[in-house]
C-alpha positions as CSV (number, residue, x, y, z in Angstrom):
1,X,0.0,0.0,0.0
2,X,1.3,3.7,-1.0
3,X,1.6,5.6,2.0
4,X,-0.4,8.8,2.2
5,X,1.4,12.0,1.8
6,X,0.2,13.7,5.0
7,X,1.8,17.2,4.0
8,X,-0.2,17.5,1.5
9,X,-3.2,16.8,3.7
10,X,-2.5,18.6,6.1
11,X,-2.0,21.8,3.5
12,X,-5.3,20.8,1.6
13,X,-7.3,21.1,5.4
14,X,-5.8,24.1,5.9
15,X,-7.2,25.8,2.8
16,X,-10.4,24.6,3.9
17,X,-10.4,25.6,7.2
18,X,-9.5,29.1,6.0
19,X,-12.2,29.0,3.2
20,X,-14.9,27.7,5.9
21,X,-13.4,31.3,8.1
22,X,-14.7,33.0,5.5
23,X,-17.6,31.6,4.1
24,X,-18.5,31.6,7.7
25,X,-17.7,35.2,8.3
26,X,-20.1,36.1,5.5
27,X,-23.0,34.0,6.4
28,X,-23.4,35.5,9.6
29,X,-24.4,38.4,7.7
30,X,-27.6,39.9,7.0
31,X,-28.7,38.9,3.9
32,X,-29.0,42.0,2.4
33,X,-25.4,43.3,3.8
34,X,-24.2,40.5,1.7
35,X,-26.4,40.5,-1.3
36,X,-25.7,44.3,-2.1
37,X,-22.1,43.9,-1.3
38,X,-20.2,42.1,-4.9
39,X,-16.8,42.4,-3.0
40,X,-18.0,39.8,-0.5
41,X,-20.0,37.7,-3.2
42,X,-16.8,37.5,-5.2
43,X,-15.0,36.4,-2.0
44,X,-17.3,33.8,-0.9
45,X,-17.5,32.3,-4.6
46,X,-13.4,32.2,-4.7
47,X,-13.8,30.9,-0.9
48,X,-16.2,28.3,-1.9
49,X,-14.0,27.1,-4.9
50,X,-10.9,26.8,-3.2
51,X,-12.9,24.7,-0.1
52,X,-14.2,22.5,-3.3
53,X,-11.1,22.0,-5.0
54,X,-9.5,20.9,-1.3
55,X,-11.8,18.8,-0.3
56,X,-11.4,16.4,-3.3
57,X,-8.0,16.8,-3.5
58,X,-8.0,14.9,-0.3
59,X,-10.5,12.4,-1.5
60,X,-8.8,11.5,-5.2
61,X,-5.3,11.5,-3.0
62,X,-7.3,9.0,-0.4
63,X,-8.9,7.3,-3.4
64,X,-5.7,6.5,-5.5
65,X,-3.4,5.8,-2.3
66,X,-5.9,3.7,-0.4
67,X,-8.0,2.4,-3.2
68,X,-6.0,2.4,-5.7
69,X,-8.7,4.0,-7.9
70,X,-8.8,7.6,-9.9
71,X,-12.4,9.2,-9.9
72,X,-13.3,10.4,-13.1
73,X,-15.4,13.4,-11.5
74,X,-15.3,16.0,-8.1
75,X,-19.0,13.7,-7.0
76,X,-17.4,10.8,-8.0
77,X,-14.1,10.5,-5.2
78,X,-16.7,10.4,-2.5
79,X,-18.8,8.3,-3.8
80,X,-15.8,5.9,-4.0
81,X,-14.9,6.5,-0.5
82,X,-18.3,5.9,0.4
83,X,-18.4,2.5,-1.3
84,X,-15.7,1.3,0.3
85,X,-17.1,2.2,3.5
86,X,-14.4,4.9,4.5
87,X,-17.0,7.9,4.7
88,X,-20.3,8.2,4.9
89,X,-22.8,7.6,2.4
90,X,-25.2,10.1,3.0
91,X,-22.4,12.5,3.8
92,X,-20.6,11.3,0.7
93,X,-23.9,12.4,-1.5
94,X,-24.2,15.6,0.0
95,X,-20.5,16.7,-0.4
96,X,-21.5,15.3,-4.3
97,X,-23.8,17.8,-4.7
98,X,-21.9,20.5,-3.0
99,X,-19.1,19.7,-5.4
100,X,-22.1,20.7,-8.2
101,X,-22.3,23.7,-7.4
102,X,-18.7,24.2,-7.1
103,X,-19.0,23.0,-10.9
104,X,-21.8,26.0,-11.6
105,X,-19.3,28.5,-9.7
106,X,-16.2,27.6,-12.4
107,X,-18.4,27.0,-15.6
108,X,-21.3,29.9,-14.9
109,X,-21.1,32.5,-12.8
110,X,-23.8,34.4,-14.7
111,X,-26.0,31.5,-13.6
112,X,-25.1,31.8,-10.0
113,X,-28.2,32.6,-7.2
114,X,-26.5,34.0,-5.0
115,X,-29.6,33.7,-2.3
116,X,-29.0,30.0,-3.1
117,X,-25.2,30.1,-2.1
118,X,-25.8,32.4,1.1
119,X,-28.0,29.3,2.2
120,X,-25.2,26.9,1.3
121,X,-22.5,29.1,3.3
122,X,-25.1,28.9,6.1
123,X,-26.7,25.5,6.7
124,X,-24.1,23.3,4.7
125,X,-20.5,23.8,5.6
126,X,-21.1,21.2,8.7
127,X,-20.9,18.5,6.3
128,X,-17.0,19.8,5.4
129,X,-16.4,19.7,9.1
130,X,-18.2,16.3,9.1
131,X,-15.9,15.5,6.3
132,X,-13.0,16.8,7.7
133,X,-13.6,14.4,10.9
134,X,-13.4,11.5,8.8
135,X,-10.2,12.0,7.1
136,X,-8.7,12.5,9.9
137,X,-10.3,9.4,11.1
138,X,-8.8,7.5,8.2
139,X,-5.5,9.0,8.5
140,X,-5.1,8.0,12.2
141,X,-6.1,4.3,11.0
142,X,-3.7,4.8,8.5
143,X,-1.1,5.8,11.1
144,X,-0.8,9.5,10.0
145,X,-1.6,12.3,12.4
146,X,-2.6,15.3,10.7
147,X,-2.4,17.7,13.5
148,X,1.6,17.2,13.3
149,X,2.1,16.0,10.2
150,X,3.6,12.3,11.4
151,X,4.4,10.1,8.3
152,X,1.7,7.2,7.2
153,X,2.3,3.7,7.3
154,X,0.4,0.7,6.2
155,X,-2.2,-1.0,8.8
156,X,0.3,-3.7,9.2
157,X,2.9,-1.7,10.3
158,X,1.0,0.3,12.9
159,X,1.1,-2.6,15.3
């Protein structure tokens, strides 16, 4: 088994941690404070990307490493995951969908309600943490540590 680079996990959570920061910061906001405001709409969609892109970063990096297995799509390296019984289904599926409208933020920002994404900034970005949880979760079974960055080894070797 490849071992997983936990650097590179550990740089990928902290991009989403930071993105979360922010998309936090602005969902605490009225909605028409943020609405009216395109400086903070631009930063939440940038924020929003970047927590995206992150997020399956880690998964295809878990999904090649541990599963040996490259997803062809974002929705697609949790659903492997999920499969394999390393993350939740039903978390797995929402993160899917969130990954959609990651898809609609690259490929059409003129299509973009941004109502729609104030609501996702608001009642969604548990399931990252959720997420977040479980890879740290596999890590640790995995014999990484993500909060120091302590090299991987193979179940068999963390004995």
């Amino acid at each position: 088994m490849d071992k997983l680079n936990i650097q590179r996990i550990i740089e990928k959570i902290s991009d989403i941690r930071e993105a979360i920061e922010t998309l936090s910061s602005y969902a605490g906001q009225d909605d028409q404070e943020f609405l009216n405001n395109p400086e903070a709409i631009r930063s939440a969609r940038y924020s929003f990307i970047v927590l995206a892109e992150a997020a399956t970063n880690i998964a295809t990096h878990l999904c090649a490493r541990l599963l040996k297995k490259a997803p062809s799509t974002y929705a697609e390296s949790f659903a492997f995951l999920a499969d394999h019984k390393l993350i939740d289904p039903s978390l797995a599926a929402r993160l899917g969908k969130m990954m959609g409208f990651r898809n609609l933020l690259i490929h059409g920002y003129g299509k973009i309600d941004n109502k729609k994404m104030l609501q996702i900034m608001r009642n969604d970005l548990n399931d990252v943490e959720l997420y977040l949880g479980e890879v740290n979760r596999l890590v640790t079974a995995y014999g990484g540590d993500v909060r120091n960055g302590a090299e991987s080894r193979s179940p068999e070797q963390t004995c």
